[in-house]
MARNU-559984 format. One record per residue: x, y, z of N, C-alpha, C in turn. Coordinates in pm, whole numbers, plus 50000, padded with zeros to 5 digits. Atoms other than C-alpha are relative to their C-alpha. Layout:
% MARNU-559984
XYZXYZXYZ
...
This chain:
% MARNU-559984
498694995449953187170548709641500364994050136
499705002149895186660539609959500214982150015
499745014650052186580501809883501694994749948
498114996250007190260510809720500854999450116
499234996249872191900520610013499944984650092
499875016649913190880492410213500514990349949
499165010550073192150466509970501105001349917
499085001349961194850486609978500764996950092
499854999549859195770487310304500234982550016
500405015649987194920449510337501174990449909
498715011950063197360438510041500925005950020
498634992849919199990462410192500464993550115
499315008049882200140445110505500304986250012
499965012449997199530412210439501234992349880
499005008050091202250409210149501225003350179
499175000649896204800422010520499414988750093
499695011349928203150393510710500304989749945
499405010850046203490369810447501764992350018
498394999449989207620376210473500304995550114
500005003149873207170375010826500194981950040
500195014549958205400343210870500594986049918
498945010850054206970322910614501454999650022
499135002749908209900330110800500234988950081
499875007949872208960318611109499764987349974
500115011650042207280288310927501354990749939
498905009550089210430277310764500774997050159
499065005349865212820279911120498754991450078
500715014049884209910259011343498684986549918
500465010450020208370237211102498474996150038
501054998849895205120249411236499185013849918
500644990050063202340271411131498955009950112
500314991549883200410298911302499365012249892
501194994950118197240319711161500195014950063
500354987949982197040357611137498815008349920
501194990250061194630383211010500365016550029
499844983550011194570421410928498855004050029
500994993750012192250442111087500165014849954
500114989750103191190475010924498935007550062
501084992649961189420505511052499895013749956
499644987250046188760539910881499465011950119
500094987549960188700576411064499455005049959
501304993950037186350597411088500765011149890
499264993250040189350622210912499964994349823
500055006350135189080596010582501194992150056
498585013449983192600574410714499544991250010
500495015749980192640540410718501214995550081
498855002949892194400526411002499954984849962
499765015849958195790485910990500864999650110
499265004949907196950461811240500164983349987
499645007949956197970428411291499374989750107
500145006749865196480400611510500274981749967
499205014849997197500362911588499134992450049
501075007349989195330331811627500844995050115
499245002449854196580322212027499604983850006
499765012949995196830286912126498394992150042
501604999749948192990286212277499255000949896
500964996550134191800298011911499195012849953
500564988250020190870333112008500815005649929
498964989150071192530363511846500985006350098
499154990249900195430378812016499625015450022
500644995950033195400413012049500875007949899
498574989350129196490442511740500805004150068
499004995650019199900444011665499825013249912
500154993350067199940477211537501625006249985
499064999150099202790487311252500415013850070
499844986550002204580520211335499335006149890
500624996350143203610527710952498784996650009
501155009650022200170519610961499005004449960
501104988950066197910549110812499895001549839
500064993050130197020555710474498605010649976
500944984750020196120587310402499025002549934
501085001350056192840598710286500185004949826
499984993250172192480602809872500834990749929
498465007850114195650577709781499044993249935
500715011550044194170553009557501074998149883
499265002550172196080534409232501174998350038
498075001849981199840528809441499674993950156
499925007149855200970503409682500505005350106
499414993949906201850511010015500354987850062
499855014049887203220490910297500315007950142
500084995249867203050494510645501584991750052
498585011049957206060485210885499834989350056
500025007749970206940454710951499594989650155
500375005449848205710433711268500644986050033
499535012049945207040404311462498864986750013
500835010249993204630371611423500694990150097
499775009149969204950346111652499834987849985
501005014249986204400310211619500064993450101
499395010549911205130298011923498344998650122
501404998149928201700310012078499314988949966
501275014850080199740283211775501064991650049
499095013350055202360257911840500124992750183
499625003349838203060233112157500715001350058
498775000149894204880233812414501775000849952
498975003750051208440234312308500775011249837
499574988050106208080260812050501025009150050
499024990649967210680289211996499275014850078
500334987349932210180319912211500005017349936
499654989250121209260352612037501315008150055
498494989950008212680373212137500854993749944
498655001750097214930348611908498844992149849
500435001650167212260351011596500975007549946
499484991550116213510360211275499035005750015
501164989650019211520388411164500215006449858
500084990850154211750391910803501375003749940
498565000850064214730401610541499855013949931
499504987450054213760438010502500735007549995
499044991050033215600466610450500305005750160
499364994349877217590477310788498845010350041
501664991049958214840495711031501245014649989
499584985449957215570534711072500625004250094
500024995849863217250548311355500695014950005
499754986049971217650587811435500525007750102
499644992349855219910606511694500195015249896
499804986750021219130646211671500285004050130
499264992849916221040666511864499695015149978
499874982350011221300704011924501085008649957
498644996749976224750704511880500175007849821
499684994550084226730723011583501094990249965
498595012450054229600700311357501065000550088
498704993549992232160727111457499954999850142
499845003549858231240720311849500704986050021
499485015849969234060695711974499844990650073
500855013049921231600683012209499704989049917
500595009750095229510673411914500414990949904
499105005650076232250663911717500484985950066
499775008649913233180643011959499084990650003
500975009549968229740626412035499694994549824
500195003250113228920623511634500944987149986
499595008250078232110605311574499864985850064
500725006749892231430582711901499194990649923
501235005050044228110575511777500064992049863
500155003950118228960565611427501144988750010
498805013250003231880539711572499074990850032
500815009749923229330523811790498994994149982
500975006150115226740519311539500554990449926
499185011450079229330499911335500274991750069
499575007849903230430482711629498954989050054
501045006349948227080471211701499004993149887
501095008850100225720461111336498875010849962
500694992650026223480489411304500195006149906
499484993750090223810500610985498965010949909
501244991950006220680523410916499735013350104
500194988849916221870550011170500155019849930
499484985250034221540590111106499915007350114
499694993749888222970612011333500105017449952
500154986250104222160649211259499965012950116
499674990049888223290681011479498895010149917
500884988649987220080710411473500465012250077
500574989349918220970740411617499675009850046
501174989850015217990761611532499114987050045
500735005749996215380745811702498654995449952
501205006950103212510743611427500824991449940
499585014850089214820727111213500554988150098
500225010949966215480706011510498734988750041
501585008549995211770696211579500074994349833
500205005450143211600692911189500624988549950
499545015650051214090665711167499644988450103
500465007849882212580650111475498934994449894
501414998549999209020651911273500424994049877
500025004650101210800639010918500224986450054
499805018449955212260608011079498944996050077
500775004749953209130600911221499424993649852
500625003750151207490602810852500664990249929
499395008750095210010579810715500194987550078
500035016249941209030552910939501104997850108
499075008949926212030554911187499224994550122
500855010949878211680525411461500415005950176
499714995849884213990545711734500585014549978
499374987249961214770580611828500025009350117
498924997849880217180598412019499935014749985
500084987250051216760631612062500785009650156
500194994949880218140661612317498845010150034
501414999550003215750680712465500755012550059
498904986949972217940720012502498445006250018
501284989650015214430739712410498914985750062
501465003849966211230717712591499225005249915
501094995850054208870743512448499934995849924
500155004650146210050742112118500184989049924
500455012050092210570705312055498734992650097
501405008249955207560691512314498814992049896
500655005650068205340686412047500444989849870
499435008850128207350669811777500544986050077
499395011649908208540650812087499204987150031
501225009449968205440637412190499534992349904
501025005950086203770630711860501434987149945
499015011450098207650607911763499564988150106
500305009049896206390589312122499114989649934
501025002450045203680578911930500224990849928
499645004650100205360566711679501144990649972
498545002949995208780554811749500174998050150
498815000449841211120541812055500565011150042
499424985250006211680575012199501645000150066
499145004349859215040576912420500515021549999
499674985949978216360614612536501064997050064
498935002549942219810622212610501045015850031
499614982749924222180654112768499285007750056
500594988649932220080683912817498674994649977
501025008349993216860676112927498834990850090
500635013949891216660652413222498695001050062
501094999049927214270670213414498635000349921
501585004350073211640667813144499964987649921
499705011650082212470639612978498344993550035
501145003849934209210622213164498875005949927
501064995750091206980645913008499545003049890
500145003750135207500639212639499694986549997
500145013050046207430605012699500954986949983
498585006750047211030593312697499974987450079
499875016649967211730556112776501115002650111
498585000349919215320564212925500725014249940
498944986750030217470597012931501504994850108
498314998849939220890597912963500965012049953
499424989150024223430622613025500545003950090
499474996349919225640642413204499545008250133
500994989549956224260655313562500375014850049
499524991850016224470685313480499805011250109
500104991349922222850703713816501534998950097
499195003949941225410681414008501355002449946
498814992650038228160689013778500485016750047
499834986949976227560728413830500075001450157
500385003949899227140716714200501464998850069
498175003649988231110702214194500565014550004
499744989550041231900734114045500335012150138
500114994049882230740753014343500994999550073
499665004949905231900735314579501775001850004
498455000049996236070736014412499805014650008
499924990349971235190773914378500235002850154
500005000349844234520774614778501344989650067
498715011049940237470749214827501325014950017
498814991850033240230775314665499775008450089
500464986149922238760806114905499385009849914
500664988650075237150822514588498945003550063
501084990849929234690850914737500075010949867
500234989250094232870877714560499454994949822
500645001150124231130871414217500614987649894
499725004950108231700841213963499374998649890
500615000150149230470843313604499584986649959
500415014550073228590812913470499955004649884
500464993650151229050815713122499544989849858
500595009250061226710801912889500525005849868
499764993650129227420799212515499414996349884
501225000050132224240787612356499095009350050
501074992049983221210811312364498834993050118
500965008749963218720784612485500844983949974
499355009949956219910755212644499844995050154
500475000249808218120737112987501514992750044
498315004949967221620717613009500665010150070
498734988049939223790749513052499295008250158
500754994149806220940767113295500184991050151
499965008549878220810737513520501294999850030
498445000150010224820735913528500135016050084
499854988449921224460774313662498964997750145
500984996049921221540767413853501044988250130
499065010549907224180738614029500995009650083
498994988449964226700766614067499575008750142
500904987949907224140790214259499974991550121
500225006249867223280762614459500814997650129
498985004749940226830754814624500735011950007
498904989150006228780787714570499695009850125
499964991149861229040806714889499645018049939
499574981050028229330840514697498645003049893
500984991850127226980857514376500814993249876
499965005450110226620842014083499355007549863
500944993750122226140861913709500414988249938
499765002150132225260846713424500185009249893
500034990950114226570860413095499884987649843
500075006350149225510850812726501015004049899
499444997050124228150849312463498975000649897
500584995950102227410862812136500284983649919
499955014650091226860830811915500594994749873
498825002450113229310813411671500564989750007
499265012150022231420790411559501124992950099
499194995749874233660776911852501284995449924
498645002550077236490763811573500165013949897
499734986250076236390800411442500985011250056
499224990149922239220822611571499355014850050
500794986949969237210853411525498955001250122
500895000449890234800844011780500274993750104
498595002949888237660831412025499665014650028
499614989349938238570866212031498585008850023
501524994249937234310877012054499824999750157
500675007549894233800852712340500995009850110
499004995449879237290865512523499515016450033
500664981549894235830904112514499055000550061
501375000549927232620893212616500364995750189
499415000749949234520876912863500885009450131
498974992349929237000902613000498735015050026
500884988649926234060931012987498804994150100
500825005949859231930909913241500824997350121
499375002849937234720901113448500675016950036
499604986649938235900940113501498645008450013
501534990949918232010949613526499834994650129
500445003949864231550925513797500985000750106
498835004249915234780925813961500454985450093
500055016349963234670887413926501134994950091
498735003349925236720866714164500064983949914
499945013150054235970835113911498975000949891
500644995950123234840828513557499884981949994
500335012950040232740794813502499494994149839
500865002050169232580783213100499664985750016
500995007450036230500757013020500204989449864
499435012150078232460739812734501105000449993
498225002149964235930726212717500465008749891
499454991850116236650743812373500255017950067
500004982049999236180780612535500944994450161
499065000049884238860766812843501025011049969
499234993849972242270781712713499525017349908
500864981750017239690817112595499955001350131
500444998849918238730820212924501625001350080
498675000149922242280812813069501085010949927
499564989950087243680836312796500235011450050
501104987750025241220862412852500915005750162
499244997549852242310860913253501495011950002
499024998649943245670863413226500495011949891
499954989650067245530892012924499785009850096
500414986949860243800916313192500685000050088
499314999649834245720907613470499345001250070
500775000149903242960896713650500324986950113
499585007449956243260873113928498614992150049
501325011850035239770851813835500334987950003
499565011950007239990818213896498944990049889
500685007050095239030798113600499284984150020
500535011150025236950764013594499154996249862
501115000650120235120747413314499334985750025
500845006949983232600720013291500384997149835
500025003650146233810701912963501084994349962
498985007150043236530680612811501075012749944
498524993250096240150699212692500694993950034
498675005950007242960686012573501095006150143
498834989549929245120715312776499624997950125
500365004749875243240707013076501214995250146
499465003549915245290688113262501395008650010
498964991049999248430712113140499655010450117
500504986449914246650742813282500064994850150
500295004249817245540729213617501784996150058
498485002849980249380718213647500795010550049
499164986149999250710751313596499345009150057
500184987149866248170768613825499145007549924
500554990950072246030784113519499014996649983
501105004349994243250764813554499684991250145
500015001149901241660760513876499274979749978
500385014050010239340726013786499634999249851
500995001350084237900709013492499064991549991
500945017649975234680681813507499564999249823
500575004250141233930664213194499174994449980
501994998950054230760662913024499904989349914
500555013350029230730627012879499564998849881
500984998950116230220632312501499914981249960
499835012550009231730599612440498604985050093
501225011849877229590577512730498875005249954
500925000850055226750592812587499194994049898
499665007850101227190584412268499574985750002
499765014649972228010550212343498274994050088
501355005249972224750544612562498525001549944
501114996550061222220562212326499494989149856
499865014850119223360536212026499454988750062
500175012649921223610509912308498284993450041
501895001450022219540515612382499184997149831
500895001950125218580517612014500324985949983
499745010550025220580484611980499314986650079
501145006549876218380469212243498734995949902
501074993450060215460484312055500034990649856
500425006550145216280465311712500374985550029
499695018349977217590430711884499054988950078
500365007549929214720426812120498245006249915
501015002449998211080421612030499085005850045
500324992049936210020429512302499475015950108
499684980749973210990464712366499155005249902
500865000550065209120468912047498654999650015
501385005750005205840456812198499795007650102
500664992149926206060490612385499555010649906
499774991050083205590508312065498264999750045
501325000049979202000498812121499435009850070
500024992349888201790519212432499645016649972
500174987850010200770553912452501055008450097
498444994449882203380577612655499024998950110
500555001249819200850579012978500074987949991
500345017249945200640538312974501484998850025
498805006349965204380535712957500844999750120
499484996449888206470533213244500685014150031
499554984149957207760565013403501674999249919
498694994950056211290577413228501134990850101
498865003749917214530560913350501165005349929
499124990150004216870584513404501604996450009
499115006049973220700574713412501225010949948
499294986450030222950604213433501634994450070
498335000949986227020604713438500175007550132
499644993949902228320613113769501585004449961
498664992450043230840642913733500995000250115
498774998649926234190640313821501135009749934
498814990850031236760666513884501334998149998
498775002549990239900672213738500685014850095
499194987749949241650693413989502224999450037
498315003249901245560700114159499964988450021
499385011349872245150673014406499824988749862
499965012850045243860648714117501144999649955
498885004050066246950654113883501404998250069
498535002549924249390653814164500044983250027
499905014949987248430619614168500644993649882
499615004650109249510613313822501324991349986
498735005450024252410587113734501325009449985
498924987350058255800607513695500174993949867
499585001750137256720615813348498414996249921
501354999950059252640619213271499795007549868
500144988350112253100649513074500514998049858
499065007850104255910635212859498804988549885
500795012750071253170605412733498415006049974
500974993850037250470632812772500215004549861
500094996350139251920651112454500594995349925
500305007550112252490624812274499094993349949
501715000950054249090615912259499685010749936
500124988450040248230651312223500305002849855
499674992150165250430659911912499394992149872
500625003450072248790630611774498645003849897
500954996549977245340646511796499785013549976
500014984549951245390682411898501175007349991
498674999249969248940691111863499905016450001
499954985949945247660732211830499425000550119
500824997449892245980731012131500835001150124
499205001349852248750722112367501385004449931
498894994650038251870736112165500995004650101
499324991749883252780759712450500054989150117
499465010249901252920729312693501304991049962
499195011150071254550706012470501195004049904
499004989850139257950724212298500954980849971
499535014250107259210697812030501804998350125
């Protein structure tokens, strides 16, 4: 049996270097020797790898396959490991091609995975999903899945399937640490990790290559600071509206930091944010924290719960000054008319766009690849690259062109046309 396995393993990999190297042999006219090595676990696996005959005549050293285990007991069915990059330019003289513009074979498009935390019906996520799925097209990537979790087993779980199915890069956020750490670590292992939104401050200790995202202490930080601009004193509400989420904490914990006055947090009850019924949840949750505390300001945390929050206000006849941390259409209306004090936006889009932009790295360069090798302590430390938030307040829109509003809702009705109705009368 055990004789099996190995000569499986062996004609599994070597039919993917064959593809490989008769590749490279056909573009340089040039040949270049490899070999499979093969080692079993003490568990029964059989691990392969890859190595290259170098220009001196020694062995390079293993290339090892993301795919590269076969499990103990298979016997009687082929397998194949993933594909690897051969060079010939190492056997060959001077003048050879450089491995970052090899071909590498005519298989089937590699894998690539962005899980999120997000929900469909969140128009963050909505937002970043559809983003993500332009910029994949835009870029040739046509093997992308983009999949919102958010229950966090089933988000470790789709972290831990796209590992099993061989993907080559994944993108993950990182809302719960505890509960995805380990699915995090072991995709390090396995895959191009990258981490993006919530997260930053651990990103490093899963293993992540690069996080990106909005900064979200410094956003809650802005926040403060327009609260303390207006003269708000006395209590503002940070209001979070996922359960678990280091994004939204750090965003309060920004707040605390800069706000002259007391800061509660309150948890909405959890739901759909394109659901009316839980509009009018969020707004009582809302209006009974704001007459317990005798708030002088109510901070939400996504653009969708802006005109709830501004609603909610001006139902009570309270004189709370609203901010939010998040994209809305009505945004710039409100702040106009005095009903919204600021808003900073949270970058679903630029995220998006740079999380693709890394994987696309990841399948064009070679190299980047030849950190798959790497264990997360050998790799370089995390590089972090966070959106600096900018506020929309008064003073910005008084800057606005005249006749802004006019060309505002006609964008608008394109798009959103319930959202801004009451700004925009036909």
């Amino acid at each position: 049996m055990l004789r099996d396995k190995w000569r499986l393993c062996c004609l599994a990999l070597l039919a993917v270097i064959g593809i490989v190297a008769g590749a490279v042999y056909a573009a340089q006219s040039g040949e270049t020797e490899v070999r499979v090595a093969v080692q079993r676990h003490d568990d029964g696996r059989v691990e392969v790898a890859v190595q290259q005959r170098e220009a001196d005549g020694g062995w390079g050293d293993r290339q090892l396959p993301r795919a590269r285990f076969l499990p103990a007991g298979v016997t009687g069915e082929w397998r194949a490991s993933s594909p690897v990059s051969v060079g010939a330019a190492s056997a060959m003289a001077d003048g050879g091609m450089p491995l970052g513009s090899m071909p590498s074979g005519d298989g089937a498009a590699e894998l690539y995975c962005v899980v999120h935390h997000g929900a469909e019906t969140d128009p963050f996520w909505f937002a970043f999903n559809q983003a993500a799925a332009s910029t994949a097209a835009a870029l040739g990537l046509t093997n992308v899945e983009v999949k919102g979790e958010p229950d966090v087993v089933a988000h470790a779980a789709a972290i831990d399937d796209c590992v099993e199915r061989g993907a080559l890069g994944i993108a993950s956020t990182i809302s719960d640490f505890d509960g995805l750490r380990d699915s995090l670590v072991a995709a390090r292992g396995r895959a191009f990790l990258i981490t993006f939104n919530s997260g930053a401050d651990v990103a490093g200790l899963v293993g992540s290559t690069v996080h990106y995202g909005l900064h979200d202490r410094a956003a809650g930080s802005l926040a403060g600071a327009e609260f303390n601009a207006a003269g708000v004193t006395g209590t503002v509400l940070c209001v979070q509206h996922e359960p678990v989420n280091i994004g939204l904490s750090d965003r309060c914990d920004g707040l605390e930091s800069s706000y002259d006055g007391t800061v509660e947090r309150i948890q909405l009850p959890a739901g759909d944010l394109t659901d009316q019924a839980h509009h009018v949840a969020a707004g009582t949750a809302i209006a009974s924290a704001i007459m317990a505390n005798e708030a002088a300001g109510v901070l939400v945390l996504n653009g969708a719960l802006t005109q709830t929050a501004t609603g909610t206000v001006s139902f009570i006849q309270s004189d709370a000054k609203v901010g939010v941390i998040g994209a809305a259409v009505a945004a710039p209306f409100l702040v106009d008319d005095g009903d919204l004090l600021f808003a900073i936006a949270d970058g679903s889009q630029e995220q998006a766009t740079h999380v693709l932009l890394a994987l696309k790295n990841v399948d064009a360069n070679p190299a980047a690849r030849a950190l798959l090798a790497l264990s997360a302590t050998q790799a370089q430390a995390t590089t972090t690259m966070l959106i600096r938030p900018v506020v929309l307040n008064q003073a910005y829109v008084s800057n606005f062109p005249p006749g802004w509003r006019a060309q505002a809702c006609a964008l608008a009705r394109q798009y959103a046309a319930q959202l801004v109705s009451e700004f925009c009368p036909e």
